[in-house]
C-alpha positions in Angstrom: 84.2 95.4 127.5 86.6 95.4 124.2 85.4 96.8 121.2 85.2 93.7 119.1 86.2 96.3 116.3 89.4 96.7 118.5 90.0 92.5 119.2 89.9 91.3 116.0 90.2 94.5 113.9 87.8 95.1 110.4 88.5 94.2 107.5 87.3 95.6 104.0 83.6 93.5 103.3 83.9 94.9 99.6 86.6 92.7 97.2 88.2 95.9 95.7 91.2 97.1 93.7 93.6 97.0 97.0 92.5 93.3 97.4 93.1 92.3 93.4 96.4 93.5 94.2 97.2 91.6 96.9 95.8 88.4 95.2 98.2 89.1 92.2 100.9 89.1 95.0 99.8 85.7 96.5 99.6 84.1 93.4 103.2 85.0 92.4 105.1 84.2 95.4 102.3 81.2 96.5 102.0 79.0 93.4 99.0 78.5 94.0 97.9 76.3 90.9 96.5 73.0 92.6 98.3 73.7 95.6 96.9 72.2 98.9 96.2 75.9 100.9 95.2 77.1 103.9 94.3 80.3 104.5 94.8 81.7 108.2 92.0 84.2 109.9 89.7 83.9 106.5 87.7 86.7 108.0 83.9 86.3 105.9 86.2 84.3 103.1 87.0 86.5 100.6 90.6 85.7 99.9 89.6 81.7 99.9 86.6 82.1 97.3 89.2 83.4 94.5 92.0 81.0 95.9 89.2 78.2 94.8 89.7 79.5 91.2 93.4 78.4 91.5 92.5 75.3 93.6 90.1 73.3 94.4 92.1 72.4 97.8 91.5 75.4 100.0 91.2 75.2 104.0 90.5 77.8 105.5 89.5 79.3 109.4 89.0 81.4 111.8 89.2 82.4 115.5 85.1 83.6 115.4 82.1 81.8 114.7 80.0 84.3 113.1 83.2 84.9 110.6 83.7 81.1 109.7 79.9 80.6 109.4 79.9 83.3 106.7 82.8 81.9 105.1 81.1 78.8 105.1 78.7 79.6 103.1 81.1 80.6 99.9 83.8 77.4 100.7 82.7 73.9 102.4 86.2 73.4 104.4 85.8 76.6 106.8 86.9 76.0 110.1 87.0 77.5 114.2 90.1 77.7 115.2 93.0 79.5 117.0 96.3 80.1 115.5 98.2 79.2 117.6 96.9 75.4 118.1 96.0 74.1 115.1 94.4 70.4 114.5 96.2 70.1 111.0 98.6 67.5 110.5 102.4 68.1 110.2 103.7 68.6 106.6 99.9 69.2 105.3 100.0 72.6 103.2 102.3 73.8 100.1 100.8 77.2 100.8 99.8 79.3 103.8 98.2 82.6 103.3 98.4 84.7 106.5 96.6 88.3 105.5 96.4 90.8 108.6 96.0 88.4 110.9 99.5 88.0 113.2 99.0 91.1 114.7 95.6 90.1 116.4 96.8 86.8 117.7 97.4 86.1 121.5 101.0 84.6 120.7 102.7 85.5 117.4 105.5 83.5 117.2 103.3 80.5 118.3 101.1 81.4 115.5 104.1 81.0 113.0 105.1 78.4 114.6 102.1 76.3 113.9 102.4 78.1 110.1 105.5 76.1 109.6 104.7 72.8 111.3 101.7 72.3 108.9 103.1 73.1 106.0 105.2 70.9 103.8 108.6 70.7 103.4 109.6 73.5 100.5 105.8 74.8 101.0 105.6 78.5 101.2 103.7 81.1 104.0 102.9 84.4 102.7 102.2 87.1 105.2 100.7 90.4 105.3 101.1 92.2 108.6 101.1 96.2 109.5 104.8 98.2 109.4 105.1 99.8 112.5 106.9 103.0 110.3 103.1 103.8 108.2 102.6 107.3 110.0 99.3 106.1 111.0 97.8 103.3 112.6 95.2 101.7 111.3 93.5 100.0 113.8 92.1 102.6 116.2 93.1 103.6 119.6 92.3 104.1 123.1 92.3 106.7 124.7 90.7 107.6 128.7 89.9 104.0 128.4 87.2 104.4 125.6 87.9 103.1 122.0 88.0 105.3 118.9 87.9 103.7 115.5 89.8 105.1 112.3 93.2 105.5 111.3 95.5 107.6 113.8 98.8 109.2 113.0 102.2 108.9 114.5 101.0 106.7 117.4 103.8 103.9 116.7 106.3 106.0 116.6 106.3 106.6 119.9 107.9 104.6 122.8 106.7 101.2 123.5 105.3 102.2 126.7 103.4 104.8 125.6 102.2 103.4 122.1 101.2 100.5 123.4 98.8 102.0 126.3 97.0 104.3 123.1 97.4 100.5 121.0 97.1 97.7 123.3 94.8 96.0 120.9 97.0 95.3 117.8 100.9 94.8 117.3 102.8 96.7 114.8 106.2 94.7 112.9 110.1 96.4 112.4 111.7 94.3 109.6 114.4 93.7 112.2 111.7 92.4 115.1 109.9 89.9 111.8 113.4 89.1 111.0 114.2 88.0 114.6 110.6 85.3 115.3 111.1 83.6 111.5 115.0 82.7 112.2 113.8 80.6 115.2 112.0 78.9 112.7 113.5 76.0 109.9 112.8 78.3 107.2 114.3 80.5 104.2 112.7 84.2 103.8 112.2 83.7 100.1 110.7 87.5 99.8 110.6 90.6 101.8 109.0 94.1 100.5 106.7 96.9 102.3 103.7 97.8 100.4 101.9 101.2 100.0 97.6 100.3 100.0 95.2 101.1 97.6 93.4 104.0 99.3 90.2 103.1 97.5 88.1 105.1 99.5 90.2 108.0 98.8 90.0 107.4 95.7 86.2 106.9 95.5 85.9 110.4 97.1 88.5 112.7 95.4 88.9 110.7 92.3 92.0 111.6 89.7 94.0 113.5 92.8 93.2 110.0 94.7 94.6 107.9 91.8 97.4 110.3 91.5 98.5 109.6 95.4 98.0 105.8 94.7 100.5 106.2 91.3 103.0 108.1 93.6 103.1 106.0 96.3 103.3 102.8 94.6 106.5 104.6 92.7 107.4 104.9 96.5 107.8 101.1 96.4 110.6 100.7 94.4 112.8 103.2 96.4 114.0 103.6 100.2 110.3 104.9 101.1 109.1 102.1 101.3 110.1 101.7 104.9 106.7 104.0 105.2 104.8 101.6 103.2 101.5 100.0 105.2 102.5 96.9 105.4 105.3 94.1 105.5 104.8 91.0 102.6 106.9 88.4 104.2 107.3 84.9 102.1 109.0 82.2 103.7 109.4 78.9 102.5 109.8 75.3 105.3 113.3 73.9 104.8 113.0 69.9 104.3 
């Protein structure tokens, strides 16, 4: 049986400096003041309790029960859903938040698909989805069919054969390969960076030579090196 670890992958349960700096991010390119919103795979709900201090319109679900439930209990408008069907009207959202959550889906260009039929015309999606170019993934591996847990280097840069035997479990994006599912789409890419992540835990355990990697690697952000950076930040925005 898969590791559920593996299925749905595991998210961070502690709201840390990584996650204040993604929120800054979603609030610059989402305008989310007032803004109808619905955030896509809320996980335990994290992302939608400090979206309710910019809104008091937040939607939010996700694919597993015991994950909505929990986010349930922090927001009132937590749903079970896949998505790749939604039950959201057309033209519903101004923003969609999508964090770490395309690569887990059965059907990703489905799942954007149903991004940009609910929202509104000139609403906004912002996404957050792994760069196949980190050196390591992040989501585990198999390996003699048994399932091993942690970050692993230099798996997708290998083949697609052969990464995706040691990965079946999670996809990994080329700017070229994003590029190609969101032109099928009526939309405009508003925004597209890689981002470096906050390596809190390395931080926590080597302290000042941690925050000195982080300082280093968010200069890396503003150069060509950032085609190494952890993950894609796409924002697109529905055409009316």
């Amino acid at each position: 049986m898969q590791d559920i670890r593996a299925e749905r992958g595991v998210p961070s349960l502690v709201w840390r400096a990584g996650q204040d700096r993604r929120l800054a991010m979603i609030r610059k390119w989402g305008r989310t003041h007032n803004a109808s919103i619905l955030v896509d795979g809320c996980g335990m709900g994290q992302y939608v309790v400090h979206l309710l201090e910019d809104s008091p319109r937040v939607v939010a679900f996700d694919i597993e029960y015991q994950r909505a439930a929990k986010a349930h209990q922090q927001a009132s408008m937590v749903h079970v859903a896949a998505a790749e069907a939604l039950s959201y009207s057309a033209n519903a959202f101004d923003l969609i938040l999508s964090h770490e959550v395309l690569e887990h889906v059965r059907d990703d260009q489905a799942a954007l698909a149903e991004m940009v039929r609910v929202l509104k015309p000139g609403g906004r999606a912002v996404i957050f989805c792994p760069n196949r170019w980190y050196p390591f993934e992040t989501h585990g591996h198999y390996w003699r069919g048994k399932y091993h847990f942690g970050n692993t280097p230099l798996i997708n840069y290998l083949p697609d054969r052969w990464r995706n035997k040691l990965a079946p479990h999670v996809r990994v994006y080329t700017w070229h390969g994003l590029r190609h599912m969101i032109e099928e789409l009526p939309v405009r890419i508003v925004h597209h960076t890689r981002i470096y992540g906050a390596y809190d835990n390395i931080i926590a355990r080597f302290g000042a030579l941690g925050r000195i990697l982080r300082a280093v690697l968010y200069l890396f952000e503003r150069t060509p090196l950032r085609v190494f950076g952890l993950s894609h930040l796409v924002v697109i925005e529905k055409m009316g």
